[in-house]
C-alpha positions in Angstrom: 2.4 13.6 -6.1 0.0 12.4 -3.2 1.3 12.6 0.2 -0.6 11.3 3.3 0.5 11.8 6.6 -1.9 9.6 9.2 -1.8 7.7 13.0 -2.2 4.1 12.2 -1.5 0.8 14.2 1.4 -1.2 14.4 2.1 -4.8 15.1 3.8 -7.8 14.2 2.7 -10.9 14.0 4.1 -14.6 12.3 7.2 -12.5 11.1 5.0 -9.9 9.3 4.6 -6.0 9.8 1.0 -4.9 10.0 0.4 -1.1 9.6 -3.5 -0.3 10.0 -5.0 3.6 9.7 -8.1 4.8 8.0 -8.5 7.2 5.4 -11.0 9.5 5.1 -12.1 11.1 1.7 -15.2 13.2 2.9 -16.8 14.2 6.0 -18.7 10.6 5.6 -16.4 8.0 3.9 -13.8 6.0 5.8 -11.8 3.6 4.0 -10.1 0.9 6.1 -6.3 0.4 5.3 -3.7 -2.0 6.1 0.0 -2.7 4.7 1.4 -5.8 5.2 5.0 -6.6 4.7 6.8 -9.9 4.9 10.7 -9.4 3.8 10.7 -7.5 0.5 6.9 -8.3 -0.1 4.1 -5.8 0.4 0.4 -6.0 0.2 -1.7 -2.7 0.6 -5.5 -3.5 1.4 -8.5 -1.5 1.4 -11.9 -1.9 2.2 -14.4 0.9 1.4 -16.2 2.4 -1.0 -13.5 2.1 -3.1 -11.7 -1.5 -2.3 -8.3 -3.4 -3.5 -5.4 -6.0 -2.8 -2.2 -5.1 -4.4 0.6 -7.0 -4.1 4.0 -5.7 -4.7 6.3 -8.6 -4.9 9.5 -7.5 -6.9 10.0 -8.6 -10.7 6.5 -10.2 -10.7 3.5 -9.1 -12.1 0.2 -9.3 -9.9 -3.4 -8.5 -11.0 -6.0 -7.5 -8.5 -9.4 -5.7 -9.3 -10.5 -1.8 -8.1 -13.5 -1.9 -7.0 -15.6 1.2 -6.9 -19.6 2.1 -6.2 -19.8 2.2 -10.0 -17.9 -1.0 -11.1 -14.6 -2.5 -11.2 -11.2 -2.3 -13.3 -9.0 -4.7 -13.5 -5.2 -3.3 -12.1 -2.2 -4.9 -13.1 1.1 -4.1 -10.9 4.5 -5.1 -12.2 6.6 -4.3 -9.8 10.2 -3.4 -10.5 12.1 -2.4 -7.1 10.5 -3.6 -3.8 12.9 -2.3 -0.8 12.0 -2.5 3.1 14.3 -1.5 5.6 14.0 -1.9 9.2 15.2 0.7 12.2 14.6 0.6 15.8 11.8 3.0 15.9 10.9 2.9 12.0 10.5 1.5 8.7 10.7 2.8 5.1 9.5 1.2 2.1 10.4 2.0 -1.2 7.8 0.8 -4.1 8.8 1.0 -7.6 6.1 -0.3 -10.1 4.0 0.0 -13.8 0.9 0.0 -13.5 -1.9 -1.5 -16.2 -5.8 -0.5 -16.1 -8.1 -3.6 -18.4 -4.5 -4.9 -19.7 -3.3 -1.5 -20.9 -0.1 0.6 -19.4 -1.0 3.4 -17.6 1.9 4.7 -16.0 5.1 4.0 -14.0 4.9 4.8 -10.6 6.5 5.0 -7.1 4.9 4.5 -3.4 7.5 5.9 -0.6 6.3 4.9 2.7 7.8 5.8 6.0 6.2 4.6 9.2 7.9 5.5 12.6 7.0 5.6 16.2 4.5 7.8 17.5 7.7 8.1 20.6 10.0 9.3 17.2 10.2 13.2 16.9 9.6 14.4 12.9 
């Protein structure tokens, strides 16, 4: 398990949720992110070193490729369970998928995201 805990950016704009915040894998690498959700669809961007477009969109299977300083791989995401709910103050999405590296399985595997209001108390 990989947890990140980050300030991003929030907004919404033509009915979808934007949620922008950087990652930073060494003193000198920043990697751009942004999620994007639009009802029970999410797309989770980044531009880097390493770069991507997945798309989770729920019993459909979406290729993209991952693109890293040495060369690329082609990802495949079937994604089984796509849930977003919507508070107030917060949102939680719950990403169920299988993912395939150059056409073979590699793994199932689950992305839990919970974005809330800087305002929110933990």
């Amino acid at each position: 398990p990989v947890e990140l805990v980050t300030r991003g950016r929030y907004y919404n704009k033509n009915n979808k949720h934007y949620i922008c915040y950087d990652e930073m894998f060494d003193e000198k690498e920043i990697t751009k992110s942004t999620i994007i959700v639009k009802g029970n669809d999410v797309e989770v961007i980044r531009k880097g070193s390493t770069s991507s477009h997945m798309v989770f969109q729920e019993h459909r299977k979406n290729t993209t490729y991952y693109n890293m300083p040495f060369g690329s791989m082609l990802l495949g995401i079937n994604a089984t369970h796509v849930n977003v709910e919507e508070q107030e103050d917060k949102m939680n999405i719950d990403i169920k998928y299988g993912l395939e590296g150059n056409y073979n399985f590699v793994s199932d595997c689950n992305i839990n995201i919970e974005v809330k209001s800087h305002n929110e108390s933990a």
